[in-house]
C-alpha positions as CSV (number, residue, x, y, z in Angstrom):
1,X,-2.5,-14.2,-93.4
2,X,-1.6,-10.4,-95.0
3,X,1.7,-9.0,-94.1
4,X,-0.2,-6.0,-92.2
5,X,-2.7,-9.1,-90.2
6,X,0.9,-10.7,-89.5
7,X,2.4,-7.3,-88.5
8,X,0.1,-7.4,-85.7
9,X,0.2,-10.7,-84.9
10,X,4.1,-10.5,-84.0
11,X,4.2,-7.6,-81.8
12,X,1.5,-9.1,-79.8
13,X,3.2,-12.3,-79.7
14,X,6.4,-12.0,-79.7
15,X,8.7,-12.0,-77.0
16,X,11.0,-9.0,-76.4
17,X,14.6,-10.7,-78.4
18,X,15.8,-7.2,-77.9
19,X,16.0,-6.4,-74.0
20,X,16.6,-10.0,-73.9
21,X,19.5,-10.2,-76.2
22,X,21.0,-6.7,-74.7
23,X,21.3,-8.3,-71.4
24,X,22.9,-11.6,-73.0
25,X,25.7,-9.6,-74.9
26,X,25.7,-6.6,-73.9
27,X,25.8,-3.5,-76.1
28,X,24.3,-4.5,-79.2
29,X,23.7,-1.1,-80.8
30,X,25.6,1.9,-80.9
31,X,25.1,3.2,-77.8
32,X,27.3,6.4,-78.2
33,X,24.7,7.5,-81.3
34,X,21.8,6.9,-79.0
35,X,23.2,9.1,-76.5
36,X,24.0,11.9,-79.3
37,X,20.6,11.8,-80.7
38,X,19.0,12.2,-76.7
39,X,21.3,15.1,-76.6
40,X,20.2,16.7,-79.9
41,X,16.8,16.3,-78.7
42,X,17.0,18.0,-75.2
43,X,19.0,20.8,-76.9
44,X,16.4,21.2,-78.9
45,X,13.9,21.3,-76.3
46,X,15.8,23.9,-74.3
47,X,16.6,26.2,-77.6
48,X,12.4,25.9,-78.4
49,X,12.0,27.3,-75.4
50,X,13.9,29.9,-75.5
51,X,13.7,30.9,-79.1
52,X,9.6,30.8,-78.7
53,X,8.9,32.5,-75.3
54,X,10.5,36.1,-76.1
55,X,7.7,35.6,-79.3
56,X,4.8,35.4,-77.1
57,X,3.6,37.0,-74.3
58,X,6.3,37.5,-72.0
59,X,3.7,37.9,-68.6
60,X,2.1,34.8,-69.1
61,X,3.6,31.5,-67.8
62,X,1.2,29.5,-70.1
63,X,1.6,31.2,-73.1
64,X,5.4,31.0,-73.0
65,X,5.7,27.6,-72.7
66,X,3.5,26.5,-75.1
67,X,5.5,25.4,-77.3
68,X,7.7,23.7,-74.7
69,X,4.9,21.8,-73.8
70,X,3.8,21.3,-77.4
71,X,7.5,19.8,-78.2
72,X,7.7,17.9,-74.9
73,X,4.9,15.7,-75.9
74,X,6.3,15.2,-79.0
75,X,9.5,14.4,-77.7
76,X,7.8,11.7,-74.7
77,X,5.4,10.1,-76.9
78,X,7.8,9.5,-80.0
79,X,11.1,8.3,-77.3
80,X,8.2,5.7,-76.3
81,X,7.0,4.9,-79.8
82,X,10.3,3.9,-81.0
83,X,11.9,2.0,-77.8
84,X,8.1,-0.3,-79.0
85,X,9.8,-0.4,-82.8
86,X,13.1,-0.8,-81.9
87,X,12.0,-3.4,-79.5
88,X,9.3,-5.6,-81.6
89,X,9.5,-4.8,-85.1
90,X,12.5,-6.5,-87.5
91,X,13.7,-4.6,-90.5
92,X,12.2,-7.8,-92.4
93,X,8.3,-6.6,-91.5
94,X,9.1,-3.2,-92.4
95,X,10.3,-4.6,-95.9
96,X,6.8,-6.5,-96.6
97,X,4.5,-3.5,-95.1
98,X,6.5,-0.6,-97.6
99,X,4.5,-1.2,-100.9
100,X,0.8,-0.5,-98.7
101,X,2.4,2.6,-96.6
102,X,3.2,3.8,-99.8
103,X,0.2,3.4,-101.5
104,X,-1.7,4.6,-98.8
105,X,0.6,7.6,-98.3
106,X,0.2,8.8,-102.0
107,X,-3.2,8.6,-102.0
108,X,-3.1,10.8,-98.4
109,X,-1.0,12.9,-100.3
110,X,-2.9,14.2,-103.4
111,X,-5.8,15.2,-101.0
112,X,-3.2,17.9,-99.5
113,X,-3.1,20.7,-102.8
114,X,-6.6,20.5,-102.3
115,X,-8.0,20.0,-98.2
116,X,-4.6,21.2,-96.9
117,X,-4.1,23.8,-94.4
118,X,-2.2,26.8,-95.6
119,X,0.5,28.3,-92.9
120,X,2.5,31.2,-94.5
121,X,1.5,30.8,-98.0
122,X,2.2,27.1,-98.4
123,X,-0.6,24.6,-98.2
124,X,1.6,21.3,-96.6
125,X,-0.6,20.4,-93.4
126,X,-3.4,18.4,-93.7
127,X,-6.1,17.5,-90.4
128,X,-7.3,13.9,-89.2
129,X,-9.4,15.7,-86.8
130,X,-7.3,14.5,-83.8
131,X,-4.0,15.6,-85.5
132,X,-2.2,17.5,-88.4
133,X,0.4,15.7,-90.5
134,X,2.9,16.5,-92.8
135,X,2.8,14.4,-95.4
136,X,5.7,15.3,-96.9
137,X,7.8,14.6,-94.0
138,X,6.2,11.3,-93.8
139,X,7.3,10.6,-97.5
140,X,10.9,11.0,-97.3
141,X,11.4,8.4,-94.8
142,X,8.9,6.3,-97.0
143,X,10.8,6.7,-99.8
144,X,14.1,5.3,-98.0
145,X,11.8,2.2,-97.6
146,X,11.0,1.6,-101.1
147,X,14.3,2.6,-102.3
148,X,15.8,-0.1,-100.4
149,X,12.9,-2.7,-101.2
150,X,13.3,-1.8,-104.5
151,X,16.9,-2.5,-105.0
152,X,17.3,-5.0,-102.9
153,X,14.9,-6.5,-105.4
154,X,16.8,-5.1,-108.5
155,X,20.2,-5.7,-107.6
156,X,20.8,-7.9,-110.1
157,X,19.2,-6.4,-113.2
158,X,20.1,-2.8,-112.4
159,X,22.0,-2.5,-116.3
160,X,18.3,-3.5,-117.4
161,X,16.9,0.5,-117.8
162,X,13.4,-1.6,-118.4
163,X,13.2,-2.8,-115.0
164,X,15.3,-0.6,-113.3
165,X,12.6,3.0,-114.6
166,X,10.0,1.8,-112.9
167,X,11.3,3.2,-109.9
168,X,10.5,6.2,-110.6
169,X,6.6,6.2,-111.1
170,X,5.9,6.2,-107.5
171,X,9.1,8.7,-106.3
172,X,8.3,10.5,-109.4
173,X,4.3,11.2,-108.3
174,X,5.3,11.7,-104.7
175,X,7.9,14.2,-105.7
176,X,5.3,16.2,-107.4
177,X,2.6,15.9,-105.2
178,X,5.0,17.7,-102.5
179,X,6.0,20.2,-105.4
180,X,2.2,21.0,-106.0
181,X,2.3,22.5,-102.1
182,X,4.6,24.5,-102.8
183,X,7.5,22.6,-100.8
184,X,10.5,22.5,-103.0
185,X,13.0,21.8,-100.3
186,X,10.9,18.5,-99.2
187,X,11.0,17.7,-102.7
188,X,14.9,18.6,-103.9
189,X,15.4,16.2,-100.4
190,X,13.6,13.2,-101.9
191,X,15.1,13.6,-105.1
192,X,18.9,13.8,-103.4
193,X,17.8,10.4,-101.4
194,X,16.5,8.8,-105.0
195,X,19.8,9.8,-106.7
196,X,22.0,8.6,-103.5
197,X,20.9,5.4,-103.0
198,X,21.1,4.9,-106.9
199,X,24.8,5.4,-106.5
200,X,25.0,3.7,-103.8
201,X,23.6,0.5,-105.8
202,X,26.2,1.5,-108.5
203,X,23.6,2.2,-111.5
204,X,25.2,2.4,-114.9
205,X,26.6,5.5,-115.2
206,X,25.2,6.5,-118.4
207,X,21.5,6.1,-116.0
208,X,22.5,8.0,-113.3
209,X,24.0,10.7,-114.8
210,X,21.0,10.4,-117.3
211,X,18.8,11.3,-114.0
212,X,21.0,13.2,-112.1
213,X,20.7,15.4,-115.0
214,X,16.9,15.3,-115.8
215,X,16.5,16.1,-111.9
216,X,18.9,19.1,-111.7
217,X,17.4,20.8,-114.6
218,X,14.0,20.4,-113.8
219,X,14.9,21.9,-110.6
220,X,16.6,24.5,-112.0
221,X,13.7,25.4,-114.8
222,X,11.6,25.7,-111.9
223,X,13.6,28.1,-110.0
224,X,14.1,30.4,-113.0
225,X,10.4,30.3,-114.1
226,X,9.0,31.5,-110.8
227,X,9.7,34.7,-110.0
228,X,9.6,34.4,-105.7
229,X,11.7,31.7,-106.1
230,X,14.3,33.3,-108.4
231,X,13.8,36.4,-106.1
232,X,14.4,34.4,-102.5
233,X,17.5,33.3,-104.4
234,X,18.7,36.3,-105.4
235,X,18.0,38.0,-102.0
236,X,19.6,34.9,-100.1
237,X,23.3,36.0,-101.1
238,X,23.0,40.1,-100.4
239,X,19.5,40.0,-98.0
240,X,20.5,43.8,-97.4
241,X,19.3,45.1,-100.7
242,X,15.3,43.6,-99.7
243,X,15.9,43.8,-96.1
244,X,12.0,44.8,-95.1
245,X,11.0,41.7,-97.6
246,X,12.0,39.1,-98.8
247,X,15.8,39.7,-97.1
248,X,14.4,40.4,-93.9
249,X,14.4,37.2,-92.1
250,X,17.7,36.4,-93.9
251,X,19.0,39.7,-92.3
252,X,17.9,38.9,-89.4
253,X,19.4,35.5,-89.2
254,X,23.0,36.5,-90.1
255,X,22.8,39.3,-87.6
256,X,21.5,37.2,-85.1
257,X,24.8,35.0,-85.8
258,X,27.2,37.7,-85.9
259,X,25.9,39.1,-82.8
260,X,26.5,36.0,-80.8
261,X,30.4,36.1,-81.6
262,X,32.2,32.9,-80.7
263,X,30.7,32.5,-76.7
264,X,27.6,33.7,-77.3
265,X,25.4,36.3,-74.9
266,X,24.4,33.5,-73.3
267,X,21.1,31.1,-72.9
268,X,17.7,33.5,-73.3
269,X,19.6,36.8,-74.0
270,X,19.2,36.6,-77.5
271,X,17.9,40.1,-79.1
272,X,17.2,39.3,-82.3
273,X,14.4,36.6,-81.3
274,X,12.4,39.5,-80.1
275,X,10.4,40.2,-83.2
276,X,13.6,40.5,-85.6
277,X,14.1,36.6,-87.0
278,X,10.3,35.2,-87.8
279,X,10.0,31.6,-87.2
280,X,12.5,31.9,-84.7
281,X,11.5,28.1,-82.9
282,X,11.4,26.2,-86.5
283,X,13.0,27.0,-89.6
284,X,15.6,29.8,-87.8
285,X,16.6,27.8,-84.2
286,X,20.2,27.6,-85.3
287,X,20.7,31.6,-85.7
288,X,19.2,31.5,-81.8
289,X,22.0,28.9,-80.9
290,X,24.3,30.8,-82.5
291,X,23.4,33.7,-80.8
292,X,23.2,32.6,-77.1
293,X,25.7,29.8,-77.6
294,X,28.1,30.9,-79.8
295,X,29.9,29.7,-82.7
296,X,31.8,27.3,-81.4
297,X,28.2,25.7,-80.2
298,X,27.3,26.1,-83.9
299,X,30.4,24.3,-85.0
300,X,30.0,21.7,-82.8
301,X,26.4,20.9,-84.0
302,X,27.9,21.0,-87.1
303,X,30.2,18.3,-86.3
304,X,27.4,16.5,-84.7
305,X,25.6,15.8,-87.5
306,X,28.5,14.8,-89.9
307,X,29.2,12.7,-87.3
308,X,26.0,11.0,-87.3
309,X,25.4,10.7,-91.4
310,X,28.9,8.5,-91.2
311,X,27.9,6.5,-88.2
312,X,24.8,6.0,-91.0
313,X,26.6,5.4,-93.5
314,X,29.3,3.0,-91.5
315,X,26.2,1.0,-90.4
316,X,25.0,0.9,-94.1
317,X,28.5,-0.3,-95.0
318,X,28.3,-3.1,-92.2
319,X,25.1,-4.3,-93.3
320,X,25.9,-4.4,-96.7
321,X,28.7,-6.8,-95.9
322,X,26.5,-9.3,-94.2
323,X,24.6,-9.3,-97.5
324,X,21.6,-7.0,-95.6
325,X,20.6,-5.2,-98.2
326,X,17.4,-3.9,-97.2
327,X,19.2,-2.9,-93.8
328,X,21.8,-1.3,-95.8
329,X,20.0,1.0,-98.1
330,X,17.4,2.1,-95.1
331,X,20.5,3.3,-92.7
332,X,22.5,4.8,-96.2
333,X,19.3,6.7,-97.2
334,X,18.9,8.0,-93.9
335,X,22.3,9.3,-93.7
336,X,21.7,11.4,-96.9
337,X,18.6,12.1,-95.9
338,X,20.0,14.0,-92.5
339,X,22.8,15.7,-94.7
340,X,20.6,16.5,-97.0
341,X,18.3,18.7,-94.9
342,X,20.8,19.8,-92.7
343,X,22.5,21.0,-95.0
344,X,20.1,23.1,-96.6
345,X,18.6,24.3,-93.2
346,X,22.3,25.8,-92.0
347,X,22.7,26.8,-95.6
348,X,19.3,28.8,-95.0
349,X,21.2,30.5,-91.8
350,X,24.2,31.3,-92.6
351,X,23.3,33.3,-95.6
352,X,24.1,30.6,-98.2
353,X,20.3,29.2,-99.7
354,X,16.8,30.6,-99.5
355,X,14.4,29.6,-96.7
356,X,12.9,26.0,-98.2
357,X,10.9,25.5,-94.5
358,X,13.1,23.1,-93.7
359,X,13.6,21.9,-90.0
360,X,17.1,21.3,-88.0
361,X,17.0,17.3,-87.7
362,X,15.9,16.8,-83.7
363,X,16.1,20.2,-82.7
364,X,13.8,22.4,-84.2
365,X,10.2,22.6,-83.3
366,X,7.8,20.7,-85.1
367,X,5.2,17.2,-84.6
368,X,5.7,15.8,-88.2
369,X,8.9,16.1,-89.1
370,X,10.3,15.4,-85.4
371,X,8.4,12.1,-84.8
372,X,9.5,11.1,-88.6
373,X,13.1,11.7,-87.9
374,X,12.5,10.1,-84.7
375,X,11.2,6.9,-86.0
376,X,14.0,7.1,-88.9
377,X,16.9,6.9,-86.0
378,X,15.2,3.9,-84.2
379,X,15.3,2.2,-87.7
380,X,18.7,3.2,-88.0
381,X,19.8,1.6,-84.7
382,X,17.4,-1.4,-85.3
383,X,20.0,-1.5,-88.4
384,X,22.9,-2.0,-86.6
385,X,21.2,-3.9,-83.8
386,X,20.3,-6.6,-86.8
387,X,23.8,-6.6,-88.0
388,X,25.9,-6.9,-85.2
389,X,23.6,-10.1,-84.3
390,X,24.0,-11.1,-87.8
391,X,27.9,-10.9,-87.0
392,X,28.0,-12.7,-84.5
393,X,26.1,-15.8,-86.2
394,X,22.4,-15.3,-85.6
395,X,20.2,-15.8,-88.1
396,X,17.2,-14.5,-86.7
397,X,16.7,-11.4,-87.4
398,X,16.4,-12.2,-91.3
399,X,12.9,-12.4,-93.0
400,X,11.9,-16.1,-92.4
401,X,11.9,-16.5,-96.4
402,X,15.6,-16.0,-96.8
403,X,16.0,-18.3,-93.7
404,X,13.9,-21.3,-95.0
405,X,15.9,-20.3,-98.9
406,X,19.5,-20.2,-96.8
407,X,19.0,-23.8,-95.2
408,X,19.0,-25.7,-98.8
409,X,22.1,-23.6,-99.3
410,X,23.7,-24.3,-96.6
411,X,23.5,-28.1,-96.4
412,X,24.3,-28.2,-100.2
413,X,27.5,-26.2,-99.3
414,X,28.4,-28.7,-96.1
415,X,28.0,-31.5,-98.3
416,X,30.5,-30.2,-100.6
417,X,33.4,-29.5,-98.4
C-alpha cells in the first residue's frame, strides 16, 4: 500500500485519539495559542471589513461586504479543515506524503510564469477552474516539510557537504520558480526558512555561512540590477520625494499611521482608506489598524506575534528533546516563517522596506496564503499535541517504523540493567 492509499485509509479508519485523549487528560495542546490565533483571525475579519467597504461602493450592501463574505468563507471552511487535520492526521503521515506534495507542487509551479494570472503587474495566481491558488504560499509551508524530512534524515551526516547539498536542488528550483513571477518577498521568505532551520540543525559553520552568503548576495545583485526594485527601495525610506508613484502608497501608509495617534479615530473612521492607501484590505491592513485603533493596538499585534514565533519555537525546543525531530523542525520553521513575513509586511508599513505583497499572518485578506497559514498553525499545535503525549509516555503518535525499531531497543536496554 502507497503512503498517499494509506493516507486515506487512516482518516477513514481511524478513531478520533484526539477528542478522545483531550477528554482523558485534559488540555493537551496549548490552548492559550489557539485562542490567540481565533483572535487574530476575527480581527482580521473585522479590519477587512472595514478597510474594504470605504473602497467600494459605499450605497450598496452587497458590494461592501464582499470581501467580508469572501474572507468569512475562508475563515469557516479552513477552521473546519484543520480541526479534521488536527484531529486525524499524525505528524508521521505528513512526513511520508512530503516528497509527492513537493513534487507535484513544483511541477504546479513552473506552469505559473507561463498560465498565471497577472494582478498588479505580477503573474503569481494561477486557476483550477473552481479556484485560484497561490502557489507560492503553498511552497513555503512545503518547504518546512522537506526541511524537516530532510534533516531529520541528515542529522547525522550534516559535516558531509556531499549529502548535505542536495538540499538545495528542490528549494533551490522552487525559489526560482517564485522569483520568475516576480515575487521576491515569497522567495527572500523561503530562503530565510532554508537558512533557519539549517542553523537550527547546527550545520558546519564554514556551510552555512558559505550559503548564508551565496543567498544574501544573490539577493542583493538582484535588487541592484533591476531598476523598480532599486527604485521601490530607494523610495521606501523618503516616499515624499515620488509621492504620486512609486512613494504613494508608502505615503499613504505612514500617514495613515500618524494620523491614528496612540487611540486611534476609532473603528471605520479611517480617512486615508478612502482612495489614499491602495490595497488597503491586503498588503496595507496594519496602517488601517493603526489608524482606527491606534498604536498601542499596533504594538500589541506586535507583541502578538513575537509571542507566537516563541510559543513556535518553545514547542520546537520540546519536541526536539523527546527526540521528535520531524515535529521539531516543522513547528521551528514555522516560527521563522511567521517572523519572517511579519516582519517584512510591518516593515512595508511603517516606512522601513518596499512593498514585497506580502500578507499580515491571519489578518489580512487573502484565500491562499490565509488557508496556508491556517493549516501551518494546526500543524503547529498537532506538534505540541504529539509531544506533550509523548511526555507523558505514549508512544503512539510516532511513525509505526520507529515504534516496531524502538521495541528491539528497548528490551535490549531492560535486559541490561
Amino acid at each position: 500500500m502507497n503512503p498517499i492509499t494509506r493516507f486515506f485509509h487512516y482518516c477513514s479508519d481511524e478513531s478520533n485519539l484526539f477528542n478522545r485523549n483531550l477528554q482523558k487528560n485534559g488540555d493537551v495542546y496549548d490552548q492559550t495559542l489557539l485562542w490567540v490565533l481565533l483572535g487574530l483571525l476575527g480581527l482580521g475579519l473585522v479590519m477587512v471589513f472595514s478597510a474594504s467597504a470605504s473602497q467600494l461602493d459605499p450605497h450598496n450592501f452587497d458590494q461592501r461586504t464582499v470581501y467580508l463574505f469572501k474572507q468569512a468563507k475562508f475563515v469557516l471552511f479552513g477552521l473546519v479543515l484543520c480541526a479534521y487535520l488536527i484531529a486525524k492526521v499524525p505528524m508521521w503521515i505528513w512526513q511520508r506524503l512530503t516528497k509527492y506534495i513537493l513534487v507535484m507542487l513544483l511541477l504546479l509551479m513552473c506552469f505559473v510564469p507561463f498560465l498565471g494570472e497577472t494582478v498588479n503587474g505580477a503573474r503569481r495566481w494561477l486557476s483550477l477552474g473552481f479556484i485560484k491558488i497561490q502557489p507560492s504560499e503553498l511552497f513555503k509551508l512545503v518547504t518546512i516539510m522537506y526541511m524537516a524530512s530532510f534533516l531529520k534524515r541528515k542529522l547525522n551526516v550534516l559535516d558531509d557537504f556531499k549529502r548535505v547539498s542536495w538540499v538545495a536542488l528542490p528549494t533551490g528550483v522552487g525559489i526560482g520558480l517564485i522569483y520568475a513571477t516576480r515575487d521576491l518577498g515569497s522567495a527572500l521568505v523561503v530562503f530565510a526558512i532554508v537558512v533557519a532551520l539549517l542553523f537550527i540543525a547546527n550545520l558546519p559553520w564554514r556551510w552555512f555561512l558559505l550559503i548564508l552568503g551565496a543567498g544574501v548576495s544573490l539577493a542583493v545583485l538582484v535588487i541592484a540590477t533591476t531598476d523598480f526594485r532599486l527604485r521601490r527601495f530607494e523610495v521606501a525610506l523618503t516616499p515624499w520625494i515620488d509621492a504620486n508613484g512609486t512613494g504613494f502608497q508608502g505615503l499613504g501608509s505612514l500617514l495613515s499611521m500618524e494620523s491614528g495617534g496612540l487611540f486611534g479615530k476609532g473603528l471605520g473612521k479611517a480617512i486615508f482608506k478612502r482612495g489614499f492607501l491602495p490595497e488597503a484590505h491586503t498588503d496595507f491592513i496594519l496602517a488601517v489598524i493603526g489608524e482606527e485603533l491606534g498604536l498601542i493596538t499596533v504594538a500589541l499585534l506586535i507583541f502578538t506575534y513575537l509571542w507566537i514565533v516563541w510559543r513556535a519555537l518553545s514547542i520546537g525546543k520540546m519536541a526536539r528533546d523527546q527526540n521528535m525531530y520531524f515535529n521539531a523542525f516543522i513547528a521551528t520553521g514555522i516560527g521563522v516563517w511567521v517572523a519572517a513575513q511579519s516582519f517584512i509586511n510591518i516593515g512595508v508599513n511603517i516606512g522601513l522596506l518596499p512593498n514585497k505583497g506580502l500578507t499580515l499572518p491571519l489578518v489580512s485578506y487573502g484565500g491562499s496564503s490565509l488557508l496556508v497559514m491556517m493549516a501551518a498553525f494546526t500543524m503547529l499545535l498537532r506538534v505540541d499535541y504529539e509531544t506533550r503525549r509523548s511526555m507523558r509516555g505514549y508512544d503512539d503518535v510516532l511513525d509505526p517504523r520507529d515504534r516496531k525499531q524502538a521495541q528491539p531497543e528497548a528490551r535490549a536496554q531492560g535486559a541490561k540493567t
